[in-house]
BATOR-803930 format. One line per 5 residues: number of its first residue (from 1); their letters; for each residue x, y, z of C-alpha. Coordinates in nm, 3 decimals, always signed. Each point is the difference from the previous one (the first is absolute). Layout:
<rs>
NUM	a	X,Y,Z | ... .
</rs>
This chain:
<rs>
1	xxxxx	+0.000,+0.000,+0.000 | +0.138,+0.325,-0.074 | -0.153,+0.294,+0.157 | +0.163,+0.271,-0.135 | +0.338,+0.160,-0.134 .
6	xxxxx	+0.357,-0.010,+0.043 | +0.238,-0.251,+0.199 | -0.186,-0.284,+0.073 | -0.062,-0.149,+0.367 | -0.049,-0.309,+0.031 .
11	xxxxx	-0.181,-0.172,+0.291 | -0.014,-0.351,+0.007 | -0.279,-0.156,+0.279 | -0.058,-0.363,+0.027 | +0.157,-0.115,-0.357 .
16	xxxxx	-0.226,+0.269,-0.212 | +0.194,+0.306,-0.113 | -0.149,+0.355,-0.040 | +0.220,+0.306,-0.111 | -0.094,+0.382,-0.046 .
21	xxxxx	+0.234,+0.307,+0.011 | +0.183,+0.146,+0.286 | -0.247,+0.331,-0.034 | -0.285,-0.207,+0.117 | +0.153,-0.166,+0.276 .
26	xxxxx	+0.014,+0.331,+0.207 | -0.381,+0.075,-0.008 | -0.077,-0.424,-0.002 | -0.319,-0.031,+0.197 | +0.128,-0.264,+0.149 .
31	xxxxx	+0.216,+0.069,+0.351 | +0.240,-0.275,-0.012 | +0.080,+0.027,-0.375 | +0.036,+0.431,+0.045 | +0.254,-0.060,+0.313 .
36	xxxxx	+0.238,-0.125,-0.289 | +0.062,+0.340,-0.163 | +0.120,+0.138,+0.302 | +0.298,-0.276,+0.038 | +0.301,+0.118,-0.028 .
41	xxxxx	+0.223,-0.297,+0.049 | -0.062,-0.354,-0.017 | -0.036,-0.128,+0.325 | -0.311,+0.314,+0.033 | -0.118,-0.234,-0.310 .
46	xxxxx	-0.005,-0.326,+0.157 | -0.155,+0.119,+0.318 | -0.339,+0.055,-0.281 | +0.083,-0.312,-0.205 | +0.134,-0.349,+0.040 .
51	xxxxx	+0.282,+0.028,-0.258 | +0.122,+0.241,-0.226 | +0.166,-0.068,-0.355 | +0.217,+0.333,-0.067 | +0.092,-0.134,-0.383 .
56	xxxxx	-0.357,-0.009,-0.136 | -0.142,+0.255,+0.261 | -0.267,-0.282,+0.180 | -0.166,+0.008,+0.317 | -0.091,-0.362,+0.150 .
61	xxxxx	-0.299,-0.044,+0.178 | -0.082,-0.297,+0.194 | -0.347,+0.007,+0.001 | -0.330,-0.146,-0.162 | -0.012,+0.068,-0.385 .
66	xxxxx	-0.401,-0.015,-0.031 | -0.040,+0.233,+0.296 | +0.254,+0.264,-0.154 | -0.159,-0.031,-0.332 | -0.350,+0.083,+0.140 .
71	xxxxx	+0.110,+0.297,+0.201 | +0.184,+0.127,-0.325 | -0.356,+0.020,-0.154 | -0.066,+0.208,+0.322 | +0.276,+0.212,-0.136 .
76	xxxxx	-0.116,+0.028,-0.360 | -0.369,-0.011,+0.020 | -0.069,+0.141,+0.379 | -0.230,-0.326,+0.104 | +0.181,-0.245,+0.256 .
81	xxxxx	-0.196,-0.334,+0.029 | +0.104,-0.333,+0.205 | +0.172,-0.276,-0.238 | -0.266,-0.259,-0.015 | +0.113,-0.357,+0.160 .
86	xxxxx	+0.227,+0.211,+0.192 | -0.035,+0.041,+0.422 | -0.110,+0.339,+0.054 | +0.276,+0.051,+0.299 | +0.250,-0.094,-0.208 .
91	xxxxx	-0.074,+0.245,-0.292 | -0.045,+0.285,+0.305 | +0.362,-0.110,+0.131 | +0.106,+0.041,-0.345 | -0.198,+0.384,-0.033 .
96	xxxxx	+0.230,+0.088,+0.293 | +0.281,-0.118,-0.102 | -0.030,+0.212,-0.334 | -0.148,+0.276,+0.230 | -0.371,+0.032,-0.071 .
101	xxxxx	-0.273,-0.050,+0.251 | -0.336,-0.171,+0.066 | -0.134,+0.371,-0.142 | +0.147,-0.040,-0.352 | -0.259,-0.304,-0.041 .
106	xxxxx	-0.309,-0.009,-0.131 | -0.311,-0.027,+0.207 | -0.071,-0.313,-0.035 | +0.321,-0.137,+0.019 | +0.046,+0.202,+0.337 .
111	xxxxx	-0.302,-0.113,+0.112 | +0.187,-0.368,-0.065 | +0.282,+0.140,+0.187 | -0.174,+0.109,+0.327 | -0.202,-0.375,+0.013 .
116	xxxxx	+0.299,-0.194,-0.018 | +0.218,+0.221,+0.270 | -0.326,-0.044,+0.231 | +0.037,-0.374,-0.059 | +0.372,-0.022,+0.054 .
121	xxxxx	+0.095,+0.272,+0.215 | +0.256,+0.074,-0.191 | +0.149,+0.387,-0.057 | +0.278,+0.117,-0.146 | +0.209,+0.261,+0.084 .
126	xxxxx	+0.068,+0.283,-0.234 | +0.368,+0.066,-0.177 | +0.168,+0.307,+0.098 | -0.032,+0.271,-0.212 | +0.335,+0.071,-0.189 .
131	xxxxx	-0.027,+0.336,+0.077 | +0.099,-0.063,+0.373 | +0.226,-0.320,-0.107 | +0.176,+0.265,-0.234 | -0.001,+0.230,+0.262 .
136	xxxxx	+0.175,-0.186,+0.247 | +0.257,-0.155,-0.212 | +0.062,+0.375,-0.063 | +0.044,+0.098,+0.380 | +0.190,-0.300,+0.112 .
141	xxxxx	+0.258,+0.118,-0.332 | +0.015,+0.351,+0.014 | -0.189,+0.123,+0.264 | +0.015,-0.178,+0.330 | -0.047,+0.272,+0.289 .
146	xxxxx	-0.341,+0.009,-0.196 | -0.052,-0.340,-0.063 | +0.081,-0.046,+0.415 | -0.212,+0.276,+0.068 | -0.285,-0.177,-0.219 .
151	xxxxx	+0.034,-0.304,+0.152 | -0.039,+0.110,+0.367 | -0.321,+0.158,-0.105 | -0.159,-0.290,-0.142 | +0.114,-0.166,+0.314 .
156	xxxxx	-0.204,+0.228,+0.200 | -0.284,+0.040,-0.219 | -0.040,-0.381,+0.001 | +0.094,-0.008,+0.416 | -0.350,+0.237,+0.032 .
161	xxxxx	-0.208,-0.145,-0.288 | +0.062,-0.375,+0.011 | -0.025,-0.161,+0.313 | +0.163,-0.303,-0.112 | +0.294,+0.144,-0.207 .
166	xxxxx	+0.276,-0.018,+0.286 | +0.018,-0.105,+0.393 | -0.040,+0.373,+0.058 | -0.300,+0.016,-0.183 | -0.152,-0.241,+0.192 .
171	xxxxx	+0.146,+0.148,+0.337 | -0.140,+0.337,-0.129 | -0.300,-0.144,-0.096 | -0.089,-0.175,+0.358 | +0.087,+0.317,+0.177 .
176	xxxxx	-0.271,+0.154,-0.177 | -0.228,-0.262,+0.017 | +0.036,+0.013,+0.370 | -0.027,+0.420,-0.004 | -0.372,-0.056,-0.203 .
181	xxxxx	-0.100,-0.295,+0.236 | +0.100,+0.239,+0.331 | -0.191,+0.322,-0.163 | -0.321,-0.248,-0.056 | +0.000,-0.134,+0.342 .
186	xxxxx	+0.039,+0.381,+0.189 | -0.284,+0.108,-0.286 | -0.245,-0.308,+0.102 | +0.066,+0.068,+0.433 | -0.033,+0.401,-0.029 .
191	xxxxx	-0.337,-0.085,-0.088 | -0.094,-0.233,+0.326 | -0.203,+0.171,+0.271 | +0.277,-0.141,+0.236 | +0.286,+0.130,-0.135 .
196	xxxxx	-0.167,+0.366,-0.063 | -0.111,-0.057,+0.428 | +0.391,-0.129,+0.034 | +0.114,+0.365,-0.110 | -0.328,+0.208,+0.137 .
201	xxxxx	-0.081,+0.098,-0.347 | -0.323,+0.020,-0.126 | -0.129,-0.056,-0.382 | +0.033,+0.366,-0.165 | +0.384,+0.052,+0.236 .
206	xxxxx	+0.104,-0.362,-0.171 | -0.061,+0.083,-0.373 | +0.163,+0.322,+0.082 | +0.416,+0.047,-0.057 | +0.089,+0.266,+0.326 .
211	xxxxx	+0.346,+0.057,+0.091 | -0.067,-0.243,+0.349 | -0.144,-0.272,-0.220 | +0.342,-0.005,-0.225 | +0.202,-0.033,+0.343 .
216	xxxxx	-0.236,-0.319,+0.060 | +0.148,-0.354,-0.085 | -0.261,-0.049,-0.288 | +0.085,+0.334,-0.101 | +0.378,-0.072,-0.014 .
221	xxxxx	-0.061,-0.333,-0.162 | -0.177,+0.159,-0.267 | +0.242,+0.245,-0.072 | +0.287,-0.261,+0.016 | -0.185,-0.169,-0.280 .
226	xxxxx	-0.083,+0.254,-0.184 | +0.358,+0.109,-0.006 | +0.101,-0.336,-0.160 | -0.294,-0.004,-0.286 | +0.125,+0.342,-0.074 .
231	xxxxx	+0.368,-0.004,-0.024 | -0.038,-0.319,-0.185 | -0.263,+0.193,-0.254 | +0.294,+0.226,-0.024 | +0.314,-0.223,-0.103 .
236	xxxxx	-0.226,-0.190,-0.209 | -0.091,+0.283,-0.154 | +0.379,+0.170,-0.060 | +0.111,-0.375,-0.155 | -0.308,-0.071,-0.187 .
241	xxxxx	+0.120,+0.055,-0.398 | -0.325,+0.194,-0.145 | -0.120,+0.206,+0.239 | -0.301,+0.074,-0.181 | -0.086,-0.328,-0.021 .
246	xxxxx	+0.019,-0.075,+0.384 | -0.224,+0.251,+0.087 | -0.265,-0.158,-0.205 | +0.041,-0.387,+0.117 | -0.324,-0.047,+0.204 .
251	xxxxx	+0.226,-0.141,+0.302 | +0.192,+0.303,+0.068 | -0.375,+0.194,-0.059 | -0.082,-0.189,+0.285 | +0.321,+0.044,+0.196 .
256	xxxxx	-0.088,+0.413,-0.026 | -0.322,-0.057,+0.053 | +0.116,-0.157,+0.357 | +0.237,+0.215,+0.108 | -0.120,+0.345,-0.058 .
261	xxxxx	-0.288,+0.036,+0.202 | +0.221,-0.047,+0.302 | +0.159,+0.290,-0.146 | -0.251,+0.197,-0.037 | -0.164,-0.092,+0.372 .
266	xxxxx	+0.268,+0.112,+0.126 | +0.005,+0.353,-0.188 | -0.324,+0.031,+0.027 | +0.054,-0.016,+0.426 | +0.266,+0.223,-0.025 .
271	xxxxx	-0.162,+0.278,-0.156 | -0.353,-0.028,+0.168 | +0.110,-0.144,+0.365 | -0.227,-0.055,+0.280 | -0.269,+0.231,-0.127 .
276	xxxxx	-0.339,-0.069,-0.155 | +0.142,-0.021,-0.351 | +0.180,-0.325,+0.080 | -0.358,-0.077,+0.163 | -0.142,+0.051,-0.340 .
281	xxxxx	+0.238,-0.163,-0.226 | -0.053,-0.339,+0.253 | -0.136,-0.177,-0.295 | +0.248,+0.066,-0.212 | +0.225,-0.082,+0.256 .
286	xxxxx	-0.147,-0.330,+0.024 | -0.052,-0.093,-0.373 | +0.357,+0.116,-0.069 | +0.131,-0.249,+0.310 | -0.217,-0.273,-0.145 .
291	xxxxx	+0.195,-0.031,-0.362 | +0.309,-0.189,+0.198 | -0.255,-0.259,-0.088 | +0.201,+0.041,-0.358 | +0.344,-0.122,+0.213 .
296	xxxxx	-0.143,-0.413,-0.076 | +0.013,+0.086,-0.390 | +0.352,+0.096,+0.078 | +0.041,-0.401,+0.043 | -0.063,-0.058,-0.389 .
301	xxxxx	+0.384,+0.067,-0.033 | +0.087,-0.309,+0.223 | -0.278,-0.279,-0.114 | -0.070,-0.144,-0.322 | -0.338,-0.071,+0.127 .
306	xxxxx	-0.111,+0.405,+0.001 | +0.213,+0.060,-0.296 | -0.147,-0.274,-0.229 | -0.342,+0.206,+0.076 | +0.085,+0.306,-0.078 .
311	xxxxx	+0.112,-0.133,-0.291 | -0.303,-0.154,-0.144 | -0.246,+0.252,+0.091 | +0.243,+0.216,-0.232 | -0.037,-0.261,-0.306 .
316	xxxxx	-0.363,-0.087,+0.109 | -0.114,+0.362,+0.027 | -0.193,-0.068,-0.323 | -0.144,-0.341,+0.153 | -0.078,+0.217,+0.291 .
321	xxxxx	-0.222,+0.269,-0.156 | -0.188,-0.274,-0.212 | -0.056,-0.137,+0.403 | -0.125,+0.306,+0.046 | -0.242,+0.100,-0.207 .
326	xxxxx	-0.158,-0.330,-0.014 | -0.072,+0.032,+0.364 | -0.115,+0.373,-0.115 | -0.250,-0.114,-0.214 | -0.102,-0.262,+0.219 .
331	xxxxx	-0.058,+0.179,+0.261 | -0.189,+0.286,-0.181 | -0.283,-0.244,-0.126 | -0.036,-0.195,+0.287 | +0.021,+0.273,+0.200 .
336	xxxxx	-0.304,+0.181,-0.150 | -0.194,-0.325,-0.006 | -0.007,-0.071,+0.365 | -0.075,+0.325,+0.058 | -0.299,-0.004,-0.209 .
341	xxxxx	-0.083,-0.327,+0.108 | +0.036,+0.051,+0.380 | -0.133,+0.350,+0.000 | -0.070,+0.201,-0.306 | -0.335,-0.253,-0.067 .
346	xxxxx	-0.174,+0.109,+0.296 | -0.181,-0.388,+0.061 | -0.015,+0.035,+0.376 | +0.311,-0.123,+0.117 | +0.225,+0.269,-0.048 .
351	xxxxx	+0.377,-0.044,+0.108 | +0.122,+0.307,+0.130 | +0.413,-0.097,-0.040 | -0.076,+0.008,-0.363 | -0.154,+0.341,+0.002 .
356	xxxxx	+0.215,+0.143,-0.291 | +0.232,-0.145,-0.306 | +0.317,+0.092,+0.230 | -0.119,-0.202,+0.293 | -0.006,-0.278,-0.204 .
361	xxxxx	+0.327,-0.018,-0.149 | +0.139,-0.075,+0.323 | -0.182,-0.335,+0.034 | +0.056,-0.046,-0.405 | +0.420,+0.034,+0.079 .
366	xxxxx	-0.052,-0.270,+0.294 | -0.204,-0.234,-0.150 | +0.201,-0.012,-0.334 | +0.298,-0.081,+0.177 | -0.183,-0.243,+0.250 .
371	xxxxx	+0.091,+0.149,+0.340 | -0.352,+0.050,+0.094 | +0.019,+0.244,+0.345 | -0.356,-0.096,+0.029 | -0.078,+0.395,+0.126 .
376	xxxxx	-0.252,+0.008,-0.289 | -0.155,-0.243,-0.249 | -0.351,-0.019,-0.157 | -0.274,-0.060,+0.108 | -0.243,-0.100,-0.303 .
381	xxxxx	-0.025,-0.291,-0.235 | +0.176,+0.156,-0.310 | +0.212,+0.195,+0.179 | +0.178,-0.295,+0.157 | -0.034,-0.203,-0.369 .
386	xxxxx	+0.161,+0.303,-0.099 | +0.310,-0.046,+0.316 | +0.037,-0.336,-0.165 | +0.095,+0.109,-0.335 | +0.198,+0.285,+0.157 .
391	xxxxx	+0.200,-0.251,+0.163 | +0.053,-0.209,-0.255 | +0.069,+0.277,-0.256 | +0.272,+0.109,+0.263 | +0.156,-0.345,-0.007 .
396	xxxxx	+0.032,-0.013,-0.390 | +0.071,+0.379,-0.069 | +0.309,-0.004,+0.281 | +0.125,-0.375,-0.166 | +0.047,+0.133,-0.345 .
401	xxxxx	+0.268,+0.212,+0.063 | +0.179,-0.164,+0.261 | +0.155,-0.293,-0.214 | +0.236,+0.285,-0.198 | +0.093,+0.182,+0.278 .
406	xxxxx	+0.062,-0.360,+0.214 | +0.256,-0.069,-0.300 | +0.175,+0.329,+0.030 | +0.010,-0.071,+0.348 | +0.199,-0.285,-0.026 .
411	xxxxx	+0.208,+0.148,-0.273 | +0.104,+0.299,+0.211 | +0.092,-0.242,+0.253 | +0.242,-0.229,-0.146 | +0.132,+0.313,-0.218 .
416	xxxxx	+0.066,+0.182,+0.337 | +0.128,-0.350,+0.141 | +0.220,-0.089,-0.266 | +0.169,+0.407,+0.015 | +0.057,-0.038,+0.401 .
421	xxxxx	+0.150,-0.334,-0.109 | +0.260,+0.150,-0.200 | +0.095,+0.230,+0.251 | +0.010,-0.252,+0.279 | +0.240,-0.157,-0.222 .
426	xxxxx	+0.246,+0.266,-0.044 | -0.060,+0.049,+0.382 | +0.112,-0.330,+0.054 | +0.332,+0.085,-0.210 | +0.065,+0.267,+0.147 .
431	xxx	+0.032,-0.160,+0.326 | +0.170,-0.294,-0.116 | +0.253,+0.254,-0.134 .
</rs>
């Protein structure tokens, strides 16, 4: 195959021989076979290939022949299909080794893709990008201050963001587990009568920050913990690489969103003290004390178990709303009906709890679901034929969508399982080393 002009290149995978010009290797679209116009000597060359013929100018590639040849229609023709007879894994091991991803397929054939790793639990790790291979084989050359400099930061931005990285990960990582677990506990026994009678504090004094209440243990024990979420906000913040893109992860949201109402309690008593503005701004007071709550999200970063849900509500959201609006329309219809039914027909036996559309929606959204409170049901012949086929309807219309997001449930688990994997594995190097 010739794909263009000038000197010819010749790449040779599995026995079949291809060969285009030197101009189109720069731009190829595919990773692996690009990386090879940025070589400059020929060990750079066999870290791409297998084996390198200088004399006739051919690359060696060890790989499967078929595969190759379907992901050069890819190439040509922009359409990237499984080769038929062929284990799907195998052809996605070979799409990563050439550097394309499950994307690049075609629906269906992704579709393929995302059965058969749900079957297996099987994932595969991405290559690196040449960019940063290139770039390191740069520092450690020419530039190694920078290079060391590099390297310490990706140290510490792994130390903070993956718990399982390094022994100080996971020593940093249990300290902070144990600073969440302490801030829950004080949160949960602030709010029991005895400990408010312990400290001769009554309700509106306990949701209150005062300057005595700061001097009390619960009040130093807050602030102790609060100190640790925030420098560690901080340093995570000053190694993170896009900054721009840290403020917007949802876990560091959440990190903000539990740390600065202390902050602002605390302002807030400063500049209105003892007087009746602090009396006024008790609710806030209270509301703003009550988002520590957000401190258990905090241990998402430490278990696969939070993680793998945050995860598939993300690639469910879709799933989700569908979830949604059946119950919306459910509840709508039904809704109206049993009020009508119950009340709006005026027979005699009118049931006052379903005195308007709104009242009823309540005991639609429990009976669909089937927890049943019992605080209101009806009372009439069709209205409880109509209960029935709420019920039922609630069983079938919450089933439907449950099956896809149960499979991206499990995907997201062994995906998140198989990364910590890796880096317990490199953990476990590191300390054999």
């Amino acid at each position: 195959m010739n794909f263009g002009r000038g000197p010819p290149v010749v790449l040779n995978v599995g026995g079949t021989r291809y060969s285009f010009s030197r101009e189109v290797l720069k731009d190829f679209p595919l990773r692996r076979v690009s990386r090879l116009h940025g070589c400059l000597s020929e060990q750079d060359v066999l870290e791409v290939c297998d084996d390198y013929d200088r004399e006739r100018n051919e690359y060696f590639f060890d790989r499967h022949s078929e595969a190759f040849g379907f992901i050069m229609l890819y190439v040509r023709h922009g359409h990237l299909r499984f080769v038929p007879h062929m284990c799907e894994l195998s052809f996605y091991n070979e799409m990563i080794y050439w550097g394309l991803e499950g994307s690049h397929l075609d629906y269906c054939c992704q579709r393929r893709l995302d059965d058969r790793m749900s079957e297996t639990c099987t994932y595969y790790a991405a290559e690196e990008p040449p960019g940063e291979a290139a770039g390191a084989a740069e520092g450690k050359g020419r530039r190694p201050a920078a290079a060391e400099g590099g390297k310490w930061l990706e140290r510490m931005r792994r130390t903070f963001e993956e718990p399982t990285s390094s022994v100080a990960a996971q020593v940093l990582a249990t300290v902070s587990i144990l600073f969440v677990i302490v801030s829950m506990v004080v949160l949960c026994a602030s709010t029991l009568p005895e400990w408010r009678a312990a400290e001769n504090r009554s309700v509106e004094e306990q949701s209150r920050y005062t300057a005595e209440s700061v001097r009390e243990p619960s009040g130093i024990i807050e602030a102790i913990c609060i100190g640790w979420f925030t420098a560690e906000c901080i340093v995570r913040f000053i190694v993170s690489k896009n900054k721009c893109e840290f403020v917007r992860r949802p876990l560091n949201i959440i990190d903000l969103l539990a740390i600065t109402p202390y902050y602002i309690s605390v302002l807030m008593t400063v500049f209105t003290g003892e007087n009746s503005q602090l009396q006024r701004a008790g609710v806030t007071l209270r509301v703003l004390r009550m988002m520590r709550i957000f401190w258990v999200i905090k241990l998402a970063r430490h278990f696969i178990g939070l993680q793998t849900l945050g995860l598939t509500l993300k690639r469910c959201y879709r799933e989700m709303v569908m979830l949604l609006v059946f119950i919306c329309v459910a509840m709508a219809i039904f809704s109206a009906l049993s009020q009508l039914l119950e009340n709006g027909l005026d027979l005699g036996t009118k049931n006052k709890d379903y005195a308007s559309i709104p009242a009823a929606c309540w005991w639609v959204i429990i009976s669909m679901t089937t927890v049943g409170y019992g605080d209101m049901c009806p009372i009439t012949v069709p209205g409880r034929i109509l209960g029935g086929i709420c019920v039922v309807s609630g069983i079938v219309l919450l089933a439907l969508p449950i099956t896809f997001i149960y499979h991206s449930f499990v995907q997201c688990y062994h995906e998140l399982k198989f990364r910590s994997a890796r880096y317990s594995r490199s953990l476990s190097a590191e300390f054999l080393n």
